[in-house]
C-alpha positions as MATLAB code, in Angstrom:
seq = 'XXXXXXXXXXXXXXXXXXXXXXXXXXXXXXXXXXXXXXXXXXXXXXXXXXXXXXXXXXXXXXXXXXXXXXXXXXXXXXXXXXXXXXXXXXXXXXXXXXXXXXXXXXXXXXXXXXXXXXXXXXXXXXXXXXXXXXXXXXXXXXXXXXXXXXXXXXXXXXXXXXXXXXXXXXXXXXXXXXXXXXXXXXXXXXXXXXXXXXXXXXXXXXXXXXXXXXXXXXXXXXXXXXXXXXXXXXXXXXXXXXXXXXXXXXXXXXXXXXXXXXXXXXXXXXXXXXXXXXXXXXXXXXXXXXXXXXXXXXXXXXXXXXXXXXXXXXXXXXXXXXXXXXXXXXXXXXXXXXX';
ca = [
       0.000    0.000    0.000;
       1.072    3.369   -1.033;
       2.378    5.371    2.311;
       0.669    8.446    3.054;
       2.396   11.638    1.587;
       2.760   14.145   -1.207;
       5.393   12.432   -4.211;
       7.863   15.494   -2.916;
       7.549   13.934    0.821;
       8.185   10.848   -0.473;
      11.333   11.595   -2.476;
      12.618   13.347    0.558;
      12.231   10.578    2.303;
      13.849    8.416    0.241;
      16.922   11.137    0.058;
      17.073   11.324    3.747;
      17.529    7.675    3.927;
      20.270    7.416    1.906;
      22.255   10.217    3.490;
      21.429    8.235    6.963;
      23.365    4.902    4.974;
      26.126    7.537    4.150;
      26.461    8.505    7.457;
      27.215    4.728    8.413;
      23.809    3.898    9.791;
      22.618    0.273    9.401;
      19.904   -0.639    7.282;
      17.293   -1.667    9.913;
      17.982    2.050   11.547;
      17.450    3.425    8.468;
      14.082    1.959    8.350;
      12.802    2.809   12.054;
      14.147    6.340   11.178;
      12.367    6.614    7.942;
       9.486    4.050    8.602;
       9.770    1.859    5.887;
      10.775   -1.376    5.685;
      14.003   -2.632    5.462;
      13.727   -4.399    1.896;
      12.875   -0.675    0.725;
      15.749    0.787    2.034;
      17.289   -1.651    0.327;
      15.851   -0.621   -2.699;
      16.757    2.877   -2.574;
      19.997    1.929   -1.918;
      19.957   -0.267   -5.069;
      18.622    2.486   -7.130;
      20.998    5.140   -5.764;
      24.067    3.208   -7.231;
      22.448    2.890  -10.271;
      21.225    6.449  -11.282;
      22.444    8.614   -8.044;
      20.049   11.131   -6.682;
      17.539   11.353   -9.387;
      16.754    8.177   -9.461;
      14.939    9.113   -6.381;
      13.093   11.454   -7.652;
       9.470   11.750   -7.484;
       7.674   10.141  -10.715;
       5.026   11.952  -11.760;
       1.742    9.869  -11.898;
      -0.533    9.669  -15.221;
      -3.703   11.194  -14.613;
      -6.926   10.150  -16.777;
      -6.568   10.800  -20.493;
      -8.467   14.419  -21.574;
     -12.245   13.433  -22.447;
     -12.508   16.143  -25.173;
     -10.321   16.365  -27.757;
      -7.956   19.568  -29.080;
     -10.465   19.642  -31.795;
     -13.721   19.154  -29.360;
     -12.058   22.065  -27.483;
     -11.886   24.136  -30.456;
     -15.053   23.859  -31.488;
     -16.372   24.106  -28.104;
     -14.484   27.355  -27.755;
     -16.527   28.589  -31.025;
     -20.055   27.721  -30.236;
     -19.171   29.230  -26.481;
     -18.144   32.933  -28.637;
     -21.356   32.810  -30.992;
     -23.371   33.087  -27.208;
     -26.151   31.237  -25.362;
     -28.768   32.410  -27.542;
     -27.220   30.872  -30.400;
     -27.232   27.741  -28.476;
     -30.664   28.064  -28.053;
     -31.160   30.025  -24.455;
     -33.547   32.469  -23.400;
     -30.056   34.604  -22.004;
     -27.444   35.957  -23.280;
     -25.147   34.203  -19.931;
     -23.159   31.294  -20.120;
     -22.864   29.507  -16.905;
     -21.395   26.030  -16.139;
     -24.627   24.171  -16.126;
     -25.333   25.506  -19.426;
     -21.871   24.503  -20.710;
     -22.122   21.223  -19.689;
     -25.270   21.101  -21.287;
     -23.667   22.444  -24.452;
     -20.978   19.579  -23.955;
     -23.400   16.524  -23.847;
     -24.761   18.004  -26.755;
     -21.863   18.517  -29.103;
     -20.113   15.162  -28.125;
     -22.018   12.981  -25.929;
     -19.620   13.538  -22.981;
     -21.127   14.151  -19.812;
     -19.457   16.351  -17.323;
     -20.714   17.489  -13.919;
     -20.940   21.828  -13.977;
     -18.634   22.154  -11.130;
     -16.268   20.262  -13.212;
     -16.526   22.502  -16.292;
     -14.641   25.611  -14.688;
     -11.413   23.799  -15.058;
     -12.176   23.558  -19.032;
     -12.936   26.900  -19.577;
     -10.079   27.865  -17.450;
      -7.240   25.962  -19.381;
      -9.296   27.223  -22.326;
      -7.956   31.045  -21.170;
     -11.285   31.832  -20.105;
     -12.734   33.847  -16.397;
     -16.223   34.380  -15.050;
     -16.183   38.099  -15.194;
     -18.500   41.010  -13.761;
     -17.681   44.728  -13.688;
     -17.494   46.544  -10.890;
     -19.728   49.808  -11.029;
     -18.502   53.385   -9.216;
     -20.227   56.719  -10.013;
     -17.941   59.569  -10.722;
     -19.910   61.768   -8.068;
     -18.774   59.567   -5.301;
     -16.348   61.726   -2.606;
     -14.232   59.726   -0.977;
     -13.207   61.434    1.216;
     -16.762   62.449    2.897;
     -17.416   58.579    2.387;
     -14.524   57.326    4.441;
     -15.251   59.778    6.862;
     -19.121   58.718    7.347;
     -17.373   55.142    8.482;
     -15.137   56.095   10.804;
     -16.738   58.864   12.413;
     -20.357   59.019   11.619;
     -21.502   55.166   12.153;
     -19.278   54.417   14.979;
     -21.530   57.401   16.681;
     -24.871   55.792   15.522;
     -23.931   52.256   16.408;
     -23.121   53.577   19.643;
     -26.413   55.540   19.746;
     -28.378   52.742   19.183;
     -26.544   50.551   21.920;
     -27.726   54.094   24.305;
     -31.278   53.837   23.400;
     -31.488   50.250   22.925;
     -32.723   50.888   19.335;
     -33.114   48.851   16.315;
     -31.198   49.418   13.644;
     -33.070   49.035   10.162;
     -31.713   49.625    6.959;
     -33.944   50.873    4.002;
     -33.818   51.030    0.539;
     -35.815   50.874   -3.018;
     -34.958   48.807   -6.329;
     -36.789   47.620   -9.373;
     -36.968   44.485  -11.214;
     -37.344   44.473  -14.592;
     -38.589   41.558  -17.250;
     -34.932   41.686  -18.683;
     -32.234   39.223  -17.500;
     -30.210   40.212  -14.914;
     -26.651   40.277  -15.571;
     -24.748   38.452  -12.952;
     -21.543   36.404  -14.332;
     -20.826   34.761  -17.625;
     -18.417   33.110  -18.991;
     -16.379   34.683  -21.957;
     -12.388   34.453  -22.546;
      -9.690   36.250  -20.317;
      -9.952   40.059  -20.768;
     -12.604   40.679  -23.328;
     -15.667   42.021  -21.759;
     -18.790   39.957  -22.715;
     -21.886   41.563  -23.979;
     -24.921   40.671  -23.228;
     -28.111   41.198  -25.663;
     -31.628   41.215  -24.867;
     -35.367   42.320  -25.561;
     -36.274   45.662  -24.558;
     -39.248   45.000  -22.024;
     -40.389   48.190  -19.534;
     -42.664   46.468  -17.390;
     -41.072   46.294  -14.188;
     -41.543   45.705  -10.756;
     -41.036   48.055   -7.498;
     -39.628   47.242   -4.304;
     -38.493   48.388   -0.786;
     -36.644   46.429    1.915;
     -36.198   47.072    5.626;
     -33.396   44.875    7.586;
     -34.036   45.305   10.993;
     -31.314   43.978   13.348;
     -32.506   43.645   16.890;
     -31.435   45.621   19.830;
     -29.081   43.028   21.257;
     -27.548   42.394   17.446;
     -28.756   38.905   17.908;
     -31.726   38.481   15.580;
     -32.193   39.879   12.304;
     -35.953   40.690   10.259;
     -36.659   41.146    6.656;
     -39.705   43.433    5.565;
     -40.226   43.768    1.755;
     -43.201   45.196   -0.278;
     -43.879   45.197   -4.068;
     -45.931   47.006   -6.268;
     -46.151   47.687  -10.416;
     -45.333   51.632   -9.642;
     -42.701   53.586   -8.617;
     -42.199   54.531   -5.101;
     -43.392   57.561   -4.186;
     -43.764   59.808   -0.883;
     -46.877   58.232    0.033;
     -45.266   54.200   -0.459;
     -42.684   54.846    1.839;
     -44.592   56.699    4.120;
     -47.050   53.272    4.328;
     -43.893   51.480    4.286;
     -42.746   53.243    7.378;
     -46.247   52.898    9.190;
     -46.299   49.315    8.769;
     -42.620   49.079   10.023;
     -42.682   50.862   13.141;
     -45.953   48.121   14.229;
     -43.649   45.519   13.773;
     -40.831   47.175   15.864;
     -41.858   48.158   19.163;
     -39.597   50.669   20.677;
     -36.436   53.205   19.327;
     -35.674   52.645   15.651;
     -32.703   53.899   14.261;
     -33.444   54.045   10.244;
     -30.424   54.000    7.616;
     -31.443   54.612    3.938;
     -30.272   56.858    1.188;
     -30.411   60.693    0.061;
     -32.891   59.595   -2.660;
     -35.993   62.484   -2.966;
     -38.745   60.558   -1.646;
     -37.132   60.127    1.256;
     -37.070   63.853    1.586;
     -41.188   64.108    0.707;
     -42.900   66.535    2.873;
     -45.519   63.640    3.989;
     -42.911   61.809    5.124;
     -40.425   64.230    7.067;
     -43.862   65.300    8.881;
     -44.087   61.609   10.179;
     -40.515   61.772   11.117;
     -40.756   64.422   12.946;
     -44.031   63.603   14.579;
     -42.527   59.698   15.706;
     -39.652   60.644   18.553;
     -39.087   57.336   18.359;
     -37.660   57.221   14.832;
     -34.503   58.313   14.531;
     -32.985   58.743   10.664;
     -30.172   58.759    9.614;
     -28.258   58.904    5.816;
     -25.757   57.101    4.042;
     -23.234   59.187    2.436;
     -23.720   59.933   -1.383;
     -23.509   57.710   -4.516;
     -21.722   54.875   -1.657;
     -24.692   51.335   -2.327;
     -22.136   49.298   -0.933;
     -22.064   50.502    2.579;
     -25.830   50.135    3.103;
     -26.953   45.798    3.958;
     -30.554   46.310    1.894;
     -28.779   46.750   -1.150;
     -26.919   42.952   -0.626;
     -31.166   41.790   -0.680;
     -31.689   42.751   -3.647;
     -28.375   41.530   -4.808;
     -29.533   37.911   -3.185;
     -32.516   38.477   -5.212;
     -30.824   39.211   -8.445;
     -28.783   36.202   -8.119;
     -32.049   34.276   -7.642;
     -33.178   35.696  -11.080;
     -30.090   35.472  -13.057;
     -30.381   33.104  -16.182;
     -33.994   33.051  -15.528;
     -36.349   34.585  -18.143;
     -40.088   35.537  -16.851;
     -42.573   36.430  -19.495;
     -45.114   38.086  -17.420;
     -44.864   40.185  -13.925;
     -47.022   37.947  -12.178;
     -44.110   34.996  -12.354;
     -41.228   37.355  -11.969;
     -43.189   38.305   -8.756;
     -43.857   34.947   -7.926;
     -39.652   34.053   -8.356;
     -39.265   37.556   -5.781;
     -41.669   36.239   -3.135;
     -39.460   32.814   -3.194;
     -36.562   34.608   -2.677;
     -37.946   36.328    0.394;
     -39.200   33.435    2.003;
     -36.002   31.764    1.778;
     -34.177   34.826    3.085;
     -36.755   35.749    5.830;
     -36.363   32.046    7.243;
     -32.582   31.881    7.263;
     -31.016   34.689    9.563;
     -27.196   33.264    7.945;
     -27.792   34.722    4.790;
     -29.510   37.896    6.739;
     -26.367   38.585    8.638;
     -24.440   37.704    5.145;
     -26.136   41.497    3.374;
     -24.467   42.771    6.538;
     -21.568   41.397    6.114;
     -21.033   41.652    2.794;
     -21.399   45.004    2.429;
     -18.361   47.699    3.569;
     -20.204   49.008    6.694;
     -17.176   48.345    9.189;
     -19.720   46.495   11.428;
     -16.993   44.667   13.776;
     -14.889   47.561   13.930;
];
């Protein structure tokens, strides 16, 4: 039976032993020292005379022949560049399952998805997504807000023992949402698709409990936008759920700003509001919901609102029920949370 180690541990071992036979050691020493048997040391030995120290050398081991061809690869490579919809998808995003799919179709050869990355990556291709910034952003301001502004409203909240809720709006439209696909190493893929308006609207509180130990999800939907009067609903419905001091996070958008709304603010001394810094998503957990959402959704294509709805409320149920992937928008985002 093969000893345990890596072929380099092995060939040390074997070189050690042979420089303990140098050194005038016996050949059963050797072999306690080394833990092999003696006919093995033996055998080193042996080969040692015959071809000196590379003769002890590690051999590599044959792995399993390739399963697709130079040719299959090539032609693999070309029906992965004309795109998905080519290949007969609804999206324009290739993703492993839908490789592997493309595989067993071109040649028969069945491969598992979490297989295919290796492919694709000896074939000089990446999953890729850009990363967004707008040019409005200030730095500065934004890297002050973290270390001076939420240290003092994290320390607020533990004062009052408030919740802290985060808040903030998307929309989902009938298009596919971009998320990764495959394409080669350093070309940017493009992604086509059918022009479709109909969306739908949506607004997320994460509420993390007074004590930081349990998290709550509150999400609404509707076929408008979000206006003054939505949120202001939104917050109503909130503030039943949460009894006691709410510390509220969201955005500089303008219907946070509605008259309707700053009225109820200032009329509820229990809710406390406070903003992000401008043009800076990534520092506020809500946004990481919809991003858990949009994952949900990628590669999918719903015809009608009614299903893409239907896909939404999934999502939520699965998020509401686990607080892991709760505490994971928190921790995903760049509020300095542990700090």
């Amino acid at each position: 039976m093969r000893p345990p180690g890596t072929p380099t541990q092995l060939q040390k071992r074997r070189e050690y032993a042979i420089r303990l036979l140098e050194s005038g050691k016996t050949f059963s020493a050797v072999a306690r020292a080394v833990s092999a048997s003696r006919s093995s040391v033996l055998r080193w030995q042996h080969t040692y005379l015959q071809h000196g120290w590379r003769g002890l050398h590690a051999k590599p081991i044959p792995g399993r022949p390739a399963r697709l061809s130079a040719r299959q690869k090539d032609k693999l490579v070309q029906v992965l560049l004309d795109g998905p919809m080519a290949a007969g998808f609804k999206t324009d995003l290739w993703t492993l399952k839908r490789i592997a799919q493309i595989i067993k179709r071109l040649f028969g050869i069945r491969y598992h998805p979490s297989h295919v990355w290796k492919i694709l990556v000896e074939l000089g291709w990446s999953c890729q997504k850009p990363e967004r910034r707008a040019t409005q952003r200030d730095e500065k301001a934004i890297a002050h807000w973290k270390r001076y502004i939420w240290p003092q409203i994290k320390k607020k909240a533990d004062d009052l023992g408030a919740y802290l809720v985060f808040l903030d709006e998307s929309g989902f439209l009938l298009i596919p949402n971009v998320k990764r696909t495959w394409a080669p190493r350093g070309e940017t893929p493009i992604v086509h698709y059918r022009l479709d308006h109909k969306k739908l609207s949506a607004i997320n509180a994460l509420a993390v409990s007074p004590k930081r130990k349990h998290m709550a999800l509150y999400i609404r939907f509707q076929k408008h936008n979000f206006k003054g009067p939505d949120v202001l609903r939104f917050l109503k419905h909130l503030l039943k759920q949460l009894h006691g001091p709410v510390i509220l996070l969201w955005d500089r958008g303008r219907i946070h700003r509605d008259g309707m709304v700053q009225s109820f603010i200032e009329n509820h001394l229990r809710l406390h509001v406070e903003e992000f810094p401008g043009y800076a998503p990534e520092l506020n957990p809500a946004e990481y919901v919809w991003m858990q959402a949009d994952s949900a959704l990628a590669n999918s294509a719903p015809e009608e609102l009614t299903e893409l709805k239907t896909m939404l409320l999934t999502t939520k149920r699965k998020l509401h029920n686990s607080q892991a992937l709760l505490w994971a928008c928190i921790y995903a985002s760049d509020l300095p949370w542990k700090d």
